[in-house]
N, C-alpha and C positions, 0 to 999 in steps of 0.2 A: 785372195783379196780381203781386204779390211769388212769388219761387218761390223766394225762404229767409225764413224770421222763427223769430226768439231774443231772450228777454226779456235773454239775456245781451249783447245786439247794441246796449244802450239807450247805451252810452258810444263806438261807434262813427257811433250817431245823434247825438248830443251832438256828435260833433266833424266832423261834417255830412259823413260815410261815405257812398257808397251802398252797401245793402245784396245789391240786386239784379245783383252786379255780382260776378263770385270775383275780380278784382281791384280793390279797393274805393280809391277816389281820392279824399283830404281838399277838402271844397269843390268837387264836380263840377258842380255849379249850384247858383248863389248864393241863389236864393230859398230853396230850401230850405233851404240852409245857415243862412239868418236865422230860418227857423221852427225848427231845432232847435235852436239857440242862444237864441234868444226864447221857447220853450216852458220849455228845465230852465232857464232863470234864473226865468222864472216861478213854478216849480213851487218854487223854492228858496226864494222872496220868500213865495208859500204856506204853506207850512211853516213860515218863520217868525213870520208872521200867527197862523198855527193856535197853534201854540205860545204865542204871547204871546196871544192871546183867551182859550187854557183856561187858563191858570194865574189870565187873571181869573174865571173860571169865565162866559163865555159859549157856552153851548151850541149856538147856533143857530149864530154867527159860526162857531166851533169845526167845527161839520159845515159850510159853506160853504168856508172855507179848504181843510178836509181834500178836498172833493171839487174843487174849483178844482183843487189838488196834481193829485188821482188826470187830471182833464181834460188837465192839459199836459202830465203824460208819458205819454198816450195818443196824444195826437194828432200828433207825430209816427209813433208807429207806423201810426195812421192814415194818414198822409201816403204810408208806404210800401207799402199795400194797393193802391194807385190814386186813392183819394182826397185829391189834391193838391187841388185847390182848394176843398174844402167843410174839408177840417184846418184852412187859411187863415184862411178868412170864422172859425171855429171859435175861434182864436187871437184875432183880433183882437175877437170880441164878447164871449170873456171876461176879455179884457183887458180890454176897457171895461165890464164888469158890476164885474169888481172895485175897477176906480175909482170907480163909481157906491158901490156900497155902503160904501167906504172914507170917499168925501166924506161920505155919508148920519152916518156912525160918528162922524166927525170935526167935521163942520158943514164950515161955507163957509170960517171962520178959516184951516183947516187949507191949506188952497190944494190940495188933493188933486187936484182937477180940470184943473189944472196938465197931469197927467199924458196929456192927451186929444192936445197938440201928439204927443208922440213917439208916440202910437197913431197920429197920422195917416200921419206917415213910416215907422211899420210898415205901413203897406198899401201904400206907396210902394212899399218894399223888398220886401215880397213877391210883388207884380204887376208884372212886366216890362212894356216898351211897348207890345208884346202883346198884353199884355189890360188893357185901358185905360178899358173897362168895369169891370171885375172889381175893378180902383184905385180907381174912381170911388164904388161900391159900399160899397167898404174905408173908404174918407173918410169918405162919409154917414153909414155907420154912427156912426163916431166921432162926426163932429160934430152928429149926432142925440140922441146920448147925451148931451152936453154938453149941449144943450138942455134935455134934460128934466131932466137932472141943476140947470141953472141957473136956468132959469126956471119949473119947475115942480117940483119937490120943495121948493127951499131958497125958494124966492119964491111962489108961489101956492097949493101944500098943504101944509096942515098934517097933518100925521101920526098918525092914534093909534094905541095900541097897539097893536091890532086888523089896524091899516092894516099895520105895520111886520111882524106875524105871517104875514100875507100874502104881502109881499114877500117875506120870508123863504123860506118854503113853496115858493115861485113859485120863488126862484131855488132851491132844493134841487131840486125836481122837474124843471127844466131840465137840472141837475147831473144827475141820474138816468137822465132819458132821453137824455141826451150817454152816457152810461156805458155806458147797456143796449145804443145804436145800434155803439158803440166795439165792445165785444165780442161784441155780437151780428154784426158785420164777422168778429170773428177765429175767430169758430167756424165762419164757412162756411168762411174760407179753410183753417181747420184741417181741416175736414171737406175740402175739396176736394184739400188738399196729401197726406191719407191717401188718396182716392180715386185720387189718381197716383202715389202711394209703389204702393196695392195694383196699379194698372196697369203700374209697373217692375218691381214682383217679378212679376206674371205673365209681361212679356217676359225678363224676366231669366232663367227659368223654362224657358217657350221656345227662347231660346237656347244655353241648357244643355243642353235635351233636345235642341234640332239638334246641336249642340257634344259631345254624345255619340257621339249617331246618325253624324256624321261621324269624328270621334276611331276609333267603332268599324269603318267604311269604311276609313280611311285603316290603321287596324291588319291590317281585312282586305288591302287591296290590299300593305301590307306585307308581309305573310307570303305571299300571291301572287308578291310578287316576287322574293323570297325563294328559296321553291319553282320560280320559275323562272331565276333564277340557279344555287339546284343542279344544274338537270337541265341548264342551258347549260355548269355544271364538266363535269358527270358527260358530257355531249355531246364535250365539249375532249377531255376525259381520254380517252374513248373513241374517239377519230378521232387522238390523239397514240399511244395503245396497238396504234391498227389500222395506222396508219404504219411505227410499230416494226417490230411482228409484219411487215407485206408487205415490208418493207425488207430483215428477215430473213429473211424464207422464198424470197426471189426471188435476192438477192445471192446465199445460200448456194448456188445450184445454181450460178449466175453464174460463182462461183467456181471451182467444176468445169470449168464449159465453156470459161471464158476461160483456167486453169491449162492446162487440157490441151490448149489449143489454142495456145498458148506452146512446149509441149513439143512437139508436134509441129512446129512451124516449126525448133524447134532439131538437133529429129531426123534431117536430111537428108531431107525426104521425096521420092518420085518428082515427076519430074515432072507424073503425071497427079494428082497430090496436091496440087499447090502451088496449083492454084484453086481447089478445096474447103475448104481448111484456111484461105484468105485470105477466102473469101465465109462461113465459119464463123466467122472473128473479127470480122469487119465486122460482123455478123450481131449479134453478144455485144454489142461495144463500142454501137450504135445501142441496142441492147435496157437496154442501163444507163444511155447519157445518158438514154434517155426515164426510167426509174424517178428517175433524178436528178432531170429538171424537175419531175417532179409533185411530189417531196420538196421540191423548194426552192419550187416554187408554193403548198404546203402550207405552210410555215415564214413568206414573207412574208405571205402571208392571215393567219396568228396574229402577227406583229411579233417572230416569232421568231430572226430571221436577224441575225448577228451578223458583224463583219468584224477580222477579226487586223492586228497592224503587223508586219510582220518583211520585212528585209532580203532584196530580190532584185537579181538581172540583165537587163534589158531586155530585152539582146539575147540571153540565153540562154532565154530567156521566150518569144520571137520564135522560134527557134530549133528548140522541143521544138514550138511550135502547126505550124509550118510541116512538120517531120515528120511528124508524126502524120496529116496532110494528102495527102503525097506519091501516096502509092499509090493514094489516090482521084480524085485529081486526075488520076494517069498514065492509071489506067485509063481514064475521060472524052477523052483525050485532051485535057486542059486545061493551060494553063502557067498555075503557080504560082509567086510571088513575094514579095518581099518586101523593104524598106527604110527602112532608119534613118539618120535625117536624121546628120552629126557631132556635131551640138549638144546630140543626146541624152545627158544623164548614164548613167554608167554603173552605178550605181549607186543604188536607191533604196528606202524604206520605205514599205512600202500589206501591200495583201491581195491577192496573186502568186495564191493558188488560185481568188481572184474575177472575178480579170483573166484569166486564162486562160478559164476560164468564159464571159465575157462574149465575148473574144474567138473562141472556138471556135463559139460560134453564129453568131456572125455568119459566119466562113470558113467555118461549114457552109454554111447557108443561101446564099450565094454559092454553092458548088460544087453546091449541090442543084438551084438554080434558073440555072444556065450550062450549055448544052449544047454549047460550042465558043467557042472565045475564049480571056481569059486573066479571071485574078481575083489581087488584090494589095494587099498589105496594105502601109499606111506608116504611119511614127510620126515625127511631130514633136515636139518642144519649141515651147512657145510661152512668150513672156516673162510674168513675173509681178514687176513692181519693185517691187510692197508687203512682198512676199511674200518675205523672203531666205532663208528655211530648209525655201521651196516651191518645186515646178515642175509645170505642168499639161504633161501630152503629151497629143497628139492621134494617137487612131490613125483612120487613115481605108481603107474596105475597098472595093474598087471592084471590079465583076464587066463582064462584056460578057451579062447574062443576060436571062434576058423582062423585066425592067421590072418597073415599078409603075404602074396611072394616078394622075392626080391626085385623081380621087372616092375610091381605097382609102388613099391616103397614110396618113391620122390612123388606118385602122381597124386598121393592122396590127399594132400597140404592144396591141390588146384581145388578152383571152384565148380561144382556142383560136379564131383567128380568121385567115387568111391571105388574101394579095393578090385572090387567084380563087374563086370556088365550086367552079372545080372543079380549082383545086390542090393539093388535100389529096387527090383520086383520083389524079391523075398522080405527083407527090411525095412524096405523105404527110408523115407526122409530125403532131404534137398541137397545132402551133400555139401554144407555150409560149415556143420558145425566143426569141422578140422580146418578150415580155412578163417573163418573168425576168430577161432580158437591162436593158432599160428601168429596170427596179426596181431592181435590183442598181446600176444606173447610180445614179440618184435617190435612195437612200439611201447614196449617197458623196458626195453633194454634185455632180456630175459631169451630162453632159446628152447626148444623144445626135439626127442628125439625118441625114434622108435626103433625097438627092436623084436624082431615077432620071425615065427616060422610057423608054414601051413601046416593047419592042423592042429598047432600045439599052443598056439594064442600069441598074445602082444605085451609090451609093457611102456608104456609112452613114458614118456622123462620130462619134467618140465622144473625148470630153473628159473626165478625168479629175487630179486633183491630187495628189501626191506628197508625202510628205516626203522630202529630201537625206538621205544617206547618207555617212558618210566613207569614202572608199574607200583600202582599203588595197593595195597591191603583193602579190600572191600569187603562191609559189615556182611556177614553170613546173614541170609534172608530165611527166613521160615516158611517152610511150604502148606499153605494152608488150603481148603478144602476147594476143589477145583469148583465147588458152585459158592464160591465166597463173590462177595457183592463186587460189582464193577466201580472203579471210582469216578466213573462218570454220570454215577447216579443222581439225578435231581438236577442234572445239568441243564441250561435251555438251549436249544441248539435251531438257527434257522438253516433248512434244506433250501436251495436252488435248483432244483432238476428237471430237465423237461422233457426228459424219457419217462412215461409212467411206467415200466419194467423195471427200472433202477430205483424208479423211488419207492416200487413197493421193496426190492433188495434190501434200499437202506433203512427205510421206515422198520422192516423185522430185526436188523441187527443191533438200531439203537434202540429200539424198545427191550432188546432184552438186557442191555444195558444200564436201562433206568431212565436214558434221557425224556426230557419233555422237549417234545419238535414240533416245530411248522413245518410246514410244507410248502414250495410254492414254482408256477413252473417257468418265470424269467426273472430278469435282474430287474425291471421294474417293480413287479410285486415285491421283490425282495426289500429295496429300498421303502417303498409301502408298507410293509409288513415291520421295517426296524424304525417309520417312524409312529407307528401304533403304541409297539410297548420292546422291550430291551432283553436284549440276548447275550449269552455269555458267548457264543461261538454262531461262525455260520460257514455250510460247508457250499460253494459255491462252484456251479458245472458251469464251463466256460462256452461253448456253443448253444446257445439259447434263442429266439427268437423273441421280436420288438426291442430287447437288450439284453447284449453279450453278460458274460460274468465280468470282462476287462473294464467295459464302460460302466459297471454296475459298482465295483470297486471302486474305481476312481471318484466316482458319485458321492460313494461313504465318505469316503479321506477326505471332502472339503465338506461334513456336516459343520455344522453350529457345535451341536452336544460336543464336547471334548470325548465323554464315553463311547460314546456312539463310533466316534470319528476313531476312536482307537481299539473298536473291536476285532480279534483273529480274525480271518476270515482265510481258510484252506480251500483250494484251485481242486475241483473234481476234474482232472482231465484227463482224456482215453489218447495225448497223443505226447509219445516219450521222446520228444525233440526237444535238441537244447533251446532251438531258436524259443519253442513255447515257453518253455522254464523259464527263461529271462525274461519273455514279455509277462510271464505273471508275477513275479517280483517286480517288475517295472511299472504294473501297473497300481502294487502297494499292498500286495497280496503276503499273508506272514509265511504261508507254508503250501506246500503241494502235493498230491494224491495221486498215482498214478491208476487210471483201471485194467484192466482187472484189479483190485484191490486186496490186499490180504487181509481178512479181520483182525487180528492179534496187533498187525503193523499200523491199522487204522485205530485202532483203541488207542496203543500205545502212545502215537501222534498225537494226538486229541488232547490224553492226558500231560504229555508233556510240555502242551500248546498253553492247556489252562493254566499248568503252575508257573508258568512265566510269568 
């Protein structure tokens, strides 16, 4: 059955369209094509019959033509209900009823009967070889008609009125019941085409109400997500804020302990002092790389961690690792070492505070796990000729210490995870520093790799790539007597601090400096104090009570005085987060201090701060 039909569709049947088709193709099969083409010519030839029988005023002919018309533009449409081959037989037998009756109108003179040859070859044309039967049918019919048409109306009965009223009647009520069967076809399928329009709008219905019922799911689970996305902010924010805060509250005493443990070394102390005061800074320094690893193992878990270009020295880079080593290694009874290929440039741009990093763990962890032996550091250049405005060095660290086996190799790059079960009792430490180390590698692009057998020690490899630096010639400096005067002597410097432990720290350090200092212990006095009288520098701690250093800053920068408004003023801060760094520059601050602080790196600052 058809599952479109439109009375408006009759001039796409006319031009032999399928209807059943949403892309409809002129002439898709030819039979049909002949019956809808052979139906409206018919129905055209009808009408003009009709037409010309009422103007003579015959009435009966008049209702025969008109319902002939009404038959052949049905029956195509019949055609496209399913009823293909009974439309056919349908066509063809009233195509021969109207030849019949024309001859009858006409007489024999007329030669209307003529017309029985191309009736034949419409059954032709409509029954493919196919159905050969169904052809065979088609013929008979015709040439049946013909018969009686020939030998029995025009040659053996005589007609009378009576008779012709009959016939008449006869074929009307053919017409009729051709009509009623036609439409009584399109009402079922009308009837049925509604009963699956109302079975679309019921699923259509259905799926609107799933289509909701999910719409309102997917809103829910959005707003779920939502809601868990905030509490994973508010999670971040709060493990970034707890960072802060520990970073500050640990460093701040840090401060204390590793300042005054500075000044004591410088103090001449006794002899029975100089082990105390050395296993006291040992002590500090160990207690700040570990708060550092967790900071930076905290930093890479969030993809926080970020790496500077500026210009360093290799070998003086080498130089400061390999110091900082000395005393521990002496005490061990270890020889330490170290060597740089000729080849190495002397000059290059990376992240100098990253590389040290990298490398101090690994020199640690060498000296940690060597109990006799040597342990040594080398850097090579290795070629890169794609590369002309690059160079990868290789440093490699070799220890004579317990080993690795080959089962722990891969595990030791994990977190908080070392060679032994039980050498995190013997050695300690968090088990960080080879996994920050790793990372820190890996996000330079850079690779790192161990080779070691129990027993006989390790040699870690670490590869990394540079950019070239132009090196210039630098005036040779005179070394002159280590208690030569500070050039920060005569300086005025206002303090901000409001740890009294740190302020007496820094109060000793810049006194021995030369500077002239205030002291004061929030950013309001401060502000107070710079509009009294005028300071060349002020060194500013940013967690203060009644006012921050942030608000105390911003304070300055909209003074009156142009002086005033444009004095240094360096961030005392205990917490090594970038977020902090940026709010102190944003808050209009020239420079920043991290604590624990190194004296030398603080001088330095200071002085570099003033000649600007």
């Amino acid at each position: 059955m058809s599952s479109k039909f439109s009375l408006t569709g009759l001039s796409d049947i006319a031009l032999g369209k399928d209807l059943r088709q949403e892309h409809a193709v002129a002439g898709k099969r030819d039979s049909l094509t002949v019956l809808n083409s052979v139906s409206f010519f018919l129905a055209g030839v009808s009408v003009l019959f009709l037409i010309a029988f009422q103007i003579n005023e015959s009435v009966s002919l008049t209702w025969f033509f008109l319902s002939e018309a009404v038959a052949f533009l049905l029956i195509p449409l019949l055609a496209r209900q399913g009823f293909e081959k009974t439309s056919k037989f349908l066509l063809i037998a009233y195509a021969d009823i109207g030849i019949i009756i024309l001859s009858s109108v006409f007489g024999d003179e007329a030669m209307i009967q003529a017309f029985f040859v191309p009736a034949v070859g419409l059954s032709i044309l409509l029954f493919d070889k196919n159905e050969l039967r169904l052809r065979n049918l088609g013929i008979m019919l015709s040439v049946v008609s013909f018969f009686i048409l020939d030998y029995i109306i025009f040659d053996r009965i005589s007609m009378t009125e009576d008779g012709y009223s009959l016939i008449r009647w006869s074929m009307l009520s053919g017409a009729f019941v051709t009509t009623w069967l036609i439409f009584n076809t399109f009402s079922e399928f009308k009837e049925d085409a509604e009963h699956q329009t109302l079975e679309l709008l019921k699923k259509e219905q259905e799926l609107n109400r799933e289509l909701s019922n999910k719409q309102e799911k997917l809103e829910e689970y959005i707003s779920q997500l939502e809601d868990t996305s905030n509490e994973l902010s508010k999670s971040a924010r709060a493990k970034s804020e707890f960072l802060a805060t520990m970073s500050h509250e640990i460093r701040t005493p840090m401060n204390a302990i590793l300042g005054m443990t500075h000044l004591l070394k410088q103090d001449n102390p006794r002899k029975d002092q100089i082990e105390p005061i050395n296993i006291l800074d040992f002590s500090g320094k160990t207690l700040l790389g570990l708060i550092d690893d967790i900071l930076d193992f905290s930093k890479i878990e969030a993809g926080k961690i970020e790496f500077e270009t500026v210009e360093f020295r290799v070998y003086k880079l080498v130089d400061v690792i390999m110091d900082s080593f000395k005393v521990t290694a002496k005490n061990k009874g270890i020889e330490l070492s170290s060597e740089i290929n000729d080849n190495v440039s002397k000059k290059l741009k990376g992240d100098p505070a990253r590389l040290t990093q990298i490398l101090n763990n690994l020199v640690s962890n060498a000296l940690k796990f060597t109990e006799e032996g040597s342990v040594k550091l080398e850097v090579r250049q290795l070629p890169l000729p794609e590369q002309d405005d690059k160079v990868r060095l290789q440093f490699a660290i070799s220890d004579t210490g317990i080993g690795i086996k080959k089962e722990r190799m891969d595990s030791i790059f994990d977190s908080f995870t070392q060679a032994k079960h039980n050498t995190k009792r013997l050695f300690g430490g968090t088990g960080l520093g080879l996994t920050i180390s790793k990372q820190l590698i890996e996000l330079q692009g850079g690779s790192i790799a161990v080779e070691s057998e129990p027993g006989e020690g390790s040699t870690f490899t670490v590869e990394l790539d540079f950019e070239k630096a132009d090196v210039r010639e630098e005036p040779l400096r005179l070394v002159k007597n280590a208690q030569k005067e500070s050039e920060l002597n005569g300086v005025r410097i206002l303090l901000a601090e409001d740890n009294l432990v740190n302020q007496k720290v820094m109060i000793r350090f810049l006194e021995r400096w030369g500077v002239d200092m205030k002291v004061v212990d929030n950013g309001r006095q401060a502000i107070e104090a710079l509009d009294e009288e005028m300071y060349d520098l002020i060194l500013m701690d940013l967690q203060m009570p009644e006012m921050d250093g942030y608000e105390a800053t911003e304070t300055i920068r909209k003074l009156d005085d142009p002086y005033k408004r444009k004095i240094p003023i360096i961030a005392l801060t205990a917490a090594a987060l970038k977020e902090v760094r940026e709010k102190v520059f944003a808050a209009g601050m020239s420079a920043f201090v991290t604590k624990p602080f190194n004296p030398a790196d603080l001088e330095r600052k200071l002085t570099e701060i003033l000649k600007k």
